[in-house]
C-alpha positions in Angstrom: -4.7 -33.0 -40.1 -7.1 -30.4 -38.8 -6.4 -30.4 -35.2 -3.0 -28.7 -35.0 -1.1 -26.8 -32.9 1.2 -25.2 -35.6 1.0 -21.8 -36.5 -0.8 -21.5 -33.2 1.1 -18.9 -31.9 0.9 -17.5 -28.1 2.2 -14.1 -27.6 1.6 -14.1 -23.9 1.5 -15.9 -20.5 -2.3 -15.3 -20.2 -2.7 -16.3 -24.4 -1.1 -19.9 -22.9 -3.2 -20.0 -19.6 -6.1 -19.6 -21.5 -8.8 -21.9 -21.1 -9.2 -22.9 -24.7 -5.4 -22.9 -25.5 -6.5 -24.0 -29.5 -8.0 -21.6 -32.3 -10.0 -24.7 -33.3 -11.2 -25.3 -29.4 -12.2 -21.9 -29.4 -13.9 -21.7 -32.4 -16.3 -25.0 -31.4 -16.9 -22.9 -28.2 -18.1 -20.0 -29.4 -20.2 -21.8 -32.2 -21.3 -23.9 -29.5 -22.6 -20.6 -27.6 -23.9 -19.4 -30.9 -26.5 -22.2 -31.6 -27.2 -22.1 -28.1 -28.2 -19.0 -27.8 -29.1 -17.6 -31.4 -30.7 -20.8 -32.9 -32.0 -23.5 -29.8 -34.4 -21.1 -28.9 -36.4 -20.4 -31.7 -36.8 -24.6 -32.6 -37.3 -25.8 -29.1 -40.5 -27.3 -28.1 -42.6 -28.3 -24.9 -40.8 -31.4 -25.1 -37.6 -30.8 -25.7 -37.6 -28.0 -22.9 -39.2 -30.2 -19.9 -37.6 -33.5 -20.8 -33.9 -33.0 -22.1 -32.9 -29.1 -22.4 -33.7 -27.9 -19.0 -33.0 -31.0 -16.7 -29.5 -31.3 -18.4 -28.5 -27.7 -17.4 -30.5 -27.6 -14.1 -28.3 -31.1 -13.1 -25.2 -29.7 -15.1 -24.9 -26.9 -12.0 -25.9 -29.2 -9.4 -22.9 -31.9 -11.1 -20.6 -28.6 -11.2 -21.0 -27.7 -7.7 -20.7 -31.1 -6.1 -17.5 -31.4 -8.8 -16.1 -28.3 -6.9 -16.2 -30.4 -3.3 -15.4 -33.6 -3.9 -13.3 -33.5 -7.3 -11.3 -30.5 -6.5 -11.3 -30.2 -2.7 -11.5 -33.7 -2.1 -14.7 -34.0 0.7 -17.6 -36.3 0.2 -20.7 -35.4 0.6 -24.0 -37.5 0.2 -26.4 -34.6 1.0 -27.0 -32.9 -2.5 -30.4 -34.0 -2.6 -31.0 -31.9 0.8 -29.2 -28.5 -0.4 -31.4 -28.3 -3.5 -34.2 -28.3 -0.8 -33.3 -25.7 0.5 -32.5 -24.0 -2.6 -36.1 -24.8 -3.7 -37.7 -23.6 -0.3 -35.4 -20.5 -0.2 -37.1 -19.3 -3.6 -40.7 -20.3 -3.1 -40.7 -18.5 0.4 -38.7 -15.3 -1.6 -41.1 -15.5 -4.4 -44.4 -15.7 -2.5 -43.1 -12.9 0.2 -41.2 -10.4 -2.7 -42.8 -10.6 -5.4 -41.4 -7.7 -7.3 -38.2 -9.3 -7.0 -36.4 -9.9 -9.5 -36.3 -13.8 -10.3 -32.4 -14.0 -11.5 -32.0 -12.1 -7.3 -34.1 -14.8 -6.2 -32.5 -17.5 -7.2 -29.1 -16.1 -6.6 -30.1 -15.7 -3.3 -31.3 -19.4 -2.6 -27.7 -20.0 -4.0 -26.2 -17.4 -0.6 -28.7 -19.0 2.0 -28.1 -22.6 0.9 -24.3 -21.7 0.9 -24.8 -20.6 4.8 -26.5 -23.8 5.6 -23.9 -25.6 3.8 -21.1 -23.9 6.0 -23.0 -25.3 9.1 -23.1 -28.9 7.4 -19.2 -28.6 6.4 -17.8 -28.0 10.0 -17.4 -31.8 10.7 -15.2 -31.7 7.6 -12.9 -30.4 9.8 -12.4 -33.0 11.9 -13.5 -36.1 10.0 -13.0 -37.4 6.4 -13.5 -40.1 3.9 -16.6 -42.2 4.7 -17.4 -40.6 8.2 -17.8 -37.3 6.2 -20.2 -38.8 3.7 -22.2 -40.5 6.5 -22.6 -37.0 8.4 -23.4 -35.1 5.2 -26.1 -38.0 5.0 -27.5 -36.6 8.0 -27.7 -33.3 6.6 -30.1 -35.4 3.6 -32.5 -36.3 6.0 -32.2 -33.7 8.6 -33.1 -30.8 6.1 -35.6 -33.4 4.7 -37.5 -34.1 7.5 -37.3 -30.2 8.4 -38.6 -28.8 5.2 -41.9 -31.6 6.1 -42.5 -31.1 9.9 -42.5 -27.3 9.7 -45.6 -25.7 8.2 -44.0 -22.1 7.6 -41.8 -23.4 4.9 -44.9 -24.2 2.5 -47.4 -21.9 4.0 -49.1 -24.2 5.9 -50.6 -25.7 2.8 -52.8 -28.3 3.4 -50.9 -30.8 0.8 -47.9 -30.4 1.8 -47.0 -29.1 -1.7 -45.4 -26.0 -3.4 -46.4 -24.6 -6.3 -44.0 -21.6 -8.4 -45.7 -18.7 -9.2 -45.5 -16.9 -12.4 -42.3 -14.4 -12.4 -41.2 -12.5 -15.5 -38.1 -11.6 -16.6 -37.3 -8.7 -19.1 -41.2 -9.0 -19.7 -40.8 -12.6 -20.4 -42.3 -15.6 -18.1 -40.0 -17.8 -16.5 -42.1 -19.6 -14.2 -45.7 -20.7 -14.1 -47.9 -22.4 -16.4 -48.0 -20.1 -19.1 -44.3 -19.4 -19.4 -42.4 -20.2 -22.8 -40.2 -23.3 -23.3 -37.3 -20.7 -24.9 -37.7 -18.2 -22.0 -37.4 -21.1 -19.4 -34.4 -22.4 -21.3 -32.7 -18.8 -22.3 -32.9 -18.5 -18.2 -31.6 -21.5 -17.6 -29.4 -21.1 -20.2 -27.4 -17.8 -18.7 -27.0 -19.3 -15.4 -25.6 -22.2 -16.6 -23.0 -20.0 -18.5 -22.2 -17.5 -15.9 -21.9 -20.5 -13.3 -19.7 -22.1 -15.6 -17.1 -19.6 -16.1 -17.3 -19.4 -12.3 -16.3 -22.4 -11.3 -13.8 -22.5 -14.1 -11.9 -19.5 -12.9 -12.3 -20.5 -9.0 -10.4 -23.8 -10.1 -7.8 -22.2 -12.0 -6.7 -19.3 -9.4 -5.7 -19.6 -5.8 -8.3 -20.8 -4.8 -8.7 -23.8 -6.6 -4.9 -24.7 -6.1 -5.7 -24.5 -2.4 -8.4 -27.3 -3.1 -6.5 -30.0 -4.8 -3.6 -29.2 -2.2 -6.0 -30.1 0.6 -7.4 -32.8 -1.6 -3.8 -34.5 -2.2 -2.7 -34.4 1.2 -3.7 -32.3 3.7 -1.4 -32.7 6.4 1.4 -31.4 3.7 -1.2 -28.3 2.8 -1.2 -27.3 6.3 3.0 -27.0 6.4 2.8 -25.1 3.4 0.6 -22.2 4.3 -2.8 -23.4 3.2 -5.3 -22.9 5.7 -7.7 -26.0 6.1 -10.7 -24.7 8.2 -10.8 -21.6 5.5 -10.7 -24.0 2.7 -12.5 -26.9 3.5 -15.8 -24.1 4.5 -15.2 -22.0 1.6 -15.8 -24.9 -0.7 -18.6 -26.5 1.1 -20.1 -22.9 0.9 -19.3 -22.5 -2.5 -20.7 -26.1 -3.7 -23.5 -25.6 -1.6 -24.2 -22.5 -3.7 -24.4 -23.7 -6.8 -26.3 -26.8 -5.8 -28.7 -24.8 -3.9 -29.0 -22.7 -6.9 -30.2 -25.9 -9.0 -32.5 -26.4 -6.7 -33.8 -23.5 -7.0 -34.2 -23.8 -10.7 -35.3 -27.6 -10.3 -38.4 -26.1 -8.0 -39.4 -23.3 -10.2 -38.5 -23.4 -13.8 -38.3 -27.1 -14.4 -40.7 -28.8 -12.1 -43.2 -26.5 -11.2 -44.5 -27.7 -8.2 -42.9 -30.1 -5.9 -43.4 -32.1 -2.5 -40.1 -32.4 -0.5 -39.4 -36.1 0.3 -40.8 -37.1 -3.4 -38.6 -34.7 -5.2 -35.5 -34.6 -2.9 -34.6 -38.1 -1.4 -32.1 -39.8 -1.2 -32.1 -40.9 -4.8 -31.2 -37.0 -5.5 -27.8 -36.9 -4.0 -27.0 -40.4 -5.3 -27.8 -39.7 -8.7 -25.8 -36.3 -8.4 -22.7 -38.3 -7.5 -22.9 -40.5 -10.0 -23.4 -38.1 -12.5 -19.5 -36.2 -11.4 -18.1 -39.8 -11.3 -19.2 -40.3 -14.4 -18.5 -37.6 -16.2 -14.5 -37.0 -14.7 -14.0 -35.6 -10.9 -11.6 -32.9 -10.9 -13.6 -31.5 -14.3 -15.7 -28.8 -15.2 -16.2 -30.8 -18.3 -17.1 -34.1 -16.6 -19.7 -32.2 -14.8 -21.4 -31.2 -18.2 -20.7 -34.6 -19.4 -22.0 -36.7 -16.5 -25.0 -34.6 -16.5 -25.4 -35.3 -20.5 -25.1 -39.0 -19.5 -27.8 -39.7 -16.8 -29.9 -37.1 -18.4 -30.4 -38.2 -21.7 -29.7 -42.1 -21.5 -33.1 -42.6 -19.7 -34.5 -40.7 -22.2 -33.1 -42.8 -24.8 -33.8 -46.2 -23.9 -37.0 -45.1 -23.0 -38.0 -44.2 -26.3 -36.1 -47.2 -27.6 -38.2 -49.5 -25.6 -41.4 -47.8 -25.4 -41.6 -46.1 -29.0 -39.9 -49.0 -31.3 -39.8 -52.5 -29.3 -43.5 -51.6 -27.5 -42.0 -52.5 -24.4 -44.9 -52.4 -21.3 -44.2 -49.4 -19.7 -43.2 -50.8 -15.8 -41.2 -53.4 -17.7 -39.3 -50.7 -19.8 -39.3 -48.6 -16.3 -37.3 -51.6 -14.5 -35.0 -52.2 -17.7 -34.2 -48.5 -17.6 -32.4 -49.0 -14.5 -30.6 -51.6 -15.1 -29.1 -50.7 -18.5 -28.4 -47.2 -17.0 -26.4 -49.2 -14.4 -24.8 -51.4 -16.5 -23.4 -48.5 -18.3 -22.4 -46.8 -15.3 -19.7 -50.3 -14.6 -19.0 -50.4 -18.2 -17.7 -46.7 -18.5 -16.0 -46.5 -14.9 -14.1 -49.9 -15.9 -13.0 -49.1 -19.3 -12.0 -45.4 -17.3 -12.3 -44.8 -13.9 -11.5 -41.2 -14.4 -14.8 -41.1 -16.0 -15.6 -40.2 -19.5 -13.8 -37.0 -19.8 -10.3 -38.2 -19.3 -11.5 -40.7 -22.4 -11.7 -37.6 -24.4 -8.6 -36.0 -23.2 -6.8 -38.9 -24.5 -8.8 -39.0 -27.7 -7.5 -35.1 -28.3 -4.1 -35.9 -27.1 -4.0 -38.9 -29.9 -5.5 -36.4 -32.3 -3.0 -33.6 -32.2 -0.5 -36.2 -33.1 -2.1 -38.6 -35.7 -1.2 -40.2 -38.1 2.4 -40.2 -35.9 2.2 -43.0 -32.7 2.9 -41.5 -29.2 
């Protein structure tokens, strides 16, 4: 009864492209901007920064870039985990070297390097797809791994081995280092996100984006029509590689802190990331957000569940963790192998319609 389309009126072309087509989805978007912005910050805590807020929008651009390359454009990759190295290394070398740089430049920046080393790692695309692609972007994992370890320059020959953010303000608040605020960490983290967001949104709805899915559908049939496939295959490679590189960054110096390379970007880091956009709906900006949501805050829960109410040992509720979290991951992709958000498409489809069948 209150999710309707009549007396929605469209008086234009661009008033029916929009992206929220429905007063009432536009009105839950911008309250959902409001709280973000005007009331999160002023409630959140310590907590709620380091171990929910911040590593669901740090992983929500990570999930939105690999969305754009293997959802949209079709290509597998398997070496997230590697890009947001290089992300991370890109801003601690940027940080330590400039530091009078603005921190939104440097991290924007990490995003345009990573993107260049992502255009190297995308040329077998070009000749190889399917599992051969993921297994060469799995070299790129443990090339840029083992790089960012056997090369001293890359964390100023520190003695540990480890990198440590220092402390950068922004508008005269502190974004990174110990002393910095959860809210300005997360009002950062927050406006990247956003911006990102309405990004990749509008790269998926132009040209652009209908180039990607043509190449994704069949390429041979993208070719005859006009669509270039070295252009496109690098320019999303480039692109994804952006914004994951641009998490990385983010990962490195707002959320983490301080980090050693094969700890905090192995293997586990890409696989996780592609769960996450399987998840959540490939092909979706939504899914990406919703994926991230997913493997983000369901450790989170059960962790509390187990530790906080059923006194749970902690390596036995550690081990549990990963198996519920997997066991969820078959439940969802069999009930819907779209991933969650094509369940709630079809939930809003029913909805526009009820109480009549369809």
């Amino acid at each position: 009864m209150f999710y309707r389309e009549a007396g929605d009126f469209k008086k234009s072309y661009a008033e029916d492209n929009q992206t929220f087509p429905l007063k009432l989805d536009r009105y839950g978007y911008y309250l959902l901007m409001a709280v973000a912005f005007g009331v999160v910050p002023f409630f959140i805590n310590d907590y709620w920064a380091s171990a929910i807020l911040i590593p669901f929008l740090v992983w929500s651009i990570a999930a939105l870039g690999l969305n754009i390359l293997g959802g949209y454009c079709g290509q597998i990759s398997l070496g997230s985990g590697g890009f947001m190295a290089v992300g991370a290394y890109t801003t601690y070398k940027l940080m330590t070297s400039f530091p009078d740089l603005n921190m939104f430049v440097i991290v924007l920046l990490s995003g345009v390097v990573t993107a260049m080393v992502g255009l190297i790692f995308g040329l077998p695309s070009l000749r190889i797809k399917g599992f051969y692609l993921a297994v060469a972007t799995l070299a790129a994992q443990f090339f840029l791994v083992w790089m960012f370890n056997k090369f001293g320059w890359f964390y100023n020959y520190s003695a540990s081995g480890q990198i440590t953010a220092p402390a950068r303000e922004v508008f005269g608040f502190e974004v990174t280092g110990a002393t910095a605020t959860a809210s300005a960490k997360y009002l950062f983290c927050l406006v990247l996100v956003v911006g990102l967001a309405w990004l990749a949104r509008n790269l998926t709805r132009g040209r652009i984006g209908r180039s990607w899915m043509a190449i994704r559908d069949m390429d041979i049939a993208a070719e005859i029509i006009g669509v270039n496939p070295l252009k496109t295959k690098l320019l999303a490679f480039a692109i994804s590689s952006f914004f994951i590189g641009v998490a990385g960054a983010l990962f490195f110096s707002v959320y983490l802190g301080a980090i050693e390379v094969g700890e905090a970007f192995g293997i586990q880091k890409s696989f996780l990331l592609l769960f996450m956009v399987i998840i959540g709906g490939l092909g979706t900006i939504f899914g990406s957000f919703i994926g991230a949501a997913f493997l983000v805050l369901m450790p989170v829960l059960l962790k509390n569940i187990m530790v906080g109410q059923l006194n749970f040992p902690i390596d036995i509720a550690a081990h549990l963790e990963f198996v519920l979290v997997g066991l969820f991951i078959m439940i969802t992709l069999v009930l819907e192998p779209r991933g969650i958000a094509q369940l709630w498409r079809f939930a809003k489809a029913k909805l526009r319609l009820w109480p009549f069948p369809h």
